[in-house]
N, C-alpha and C positions, 0 to 999 in steps of 0.2 A: 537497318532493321533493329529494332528494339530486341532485346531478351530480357523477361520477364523473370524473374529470381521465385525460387518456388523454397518453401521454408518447410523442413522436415520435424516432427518432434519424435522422440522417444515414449513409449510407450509407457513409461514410468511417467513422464510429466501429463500425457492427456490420462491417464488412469486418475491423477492429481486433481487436475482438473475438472472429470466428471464429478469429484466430492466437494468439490468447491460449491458452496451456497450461492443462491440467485443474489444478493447481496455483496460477497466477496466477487462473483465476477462483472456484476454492475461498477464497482469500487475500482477494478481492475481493469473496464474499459476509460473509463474517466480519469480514474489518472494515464493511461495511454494517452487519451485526447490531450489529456493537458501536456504534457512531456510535448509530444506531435503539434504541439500548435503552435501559429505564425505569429503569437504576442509573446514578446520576450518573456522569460518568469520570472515573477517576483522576488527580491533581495530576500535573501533569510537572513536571521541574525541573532546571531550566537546568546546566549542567555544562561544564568547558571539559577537552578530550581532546588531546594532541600525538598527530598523525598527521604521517609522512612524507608531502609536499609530493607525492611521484610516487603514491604510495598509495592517497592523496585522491582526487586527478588522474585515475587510473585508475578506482578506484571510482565513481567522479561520473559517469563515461564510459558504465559498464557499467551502473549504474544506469539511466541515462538512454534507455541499448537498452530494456532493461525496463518504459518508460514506470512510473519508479518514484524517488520523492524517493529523494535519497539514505541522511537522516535516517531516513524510514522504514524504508530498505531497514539499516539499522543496527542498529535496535530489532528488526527479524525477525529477525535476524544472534540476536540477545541475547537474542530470547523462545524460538527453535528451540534454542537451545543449554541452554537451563536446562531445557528440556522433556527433553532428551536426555540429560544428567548426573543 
């Protein structure tokens, strides 16, 4: 017999989640998919960037409203833009 695993949240995270914009949880299934998918993932590779100190600082900030790494929130920056040139 199989058992089926049943996944509980707290009531703090789906409160989170009802504010989360149709956007952040589209964002939030797709990277699930990708994570969940049968093609191994792509190498990353380390790179070092000069950013303005207040830039960072800010972004890290904003990021952070977003409940969103900032790294990540970087790479959307550079996947949304190559999608749109």
């Amino acid at each position: 017999m199989k058992i089926k695993t049943t996944q509980l949240f707290t009531d703090e995270y789906l409160a989170m989640c009802q504010k989360m914009t149709v956007h952040q949880r589209l964002n939030f299934l797709d990277e699930f998919r990708l994570l969940h998918s049968s093609q191994p993932p792509s190498k990353s590779k380390l790179i070092s960037i000069k950013i303005p100190e207040d830039l960072l600082r800010s972004f890290r900030i904003k990021s952070n409203l977003f409940n969103t790494p900032y790294q990540t929130q970087i790479k959307k920056l550079m996947k949304d833009w190559l999608l749109k040139n």
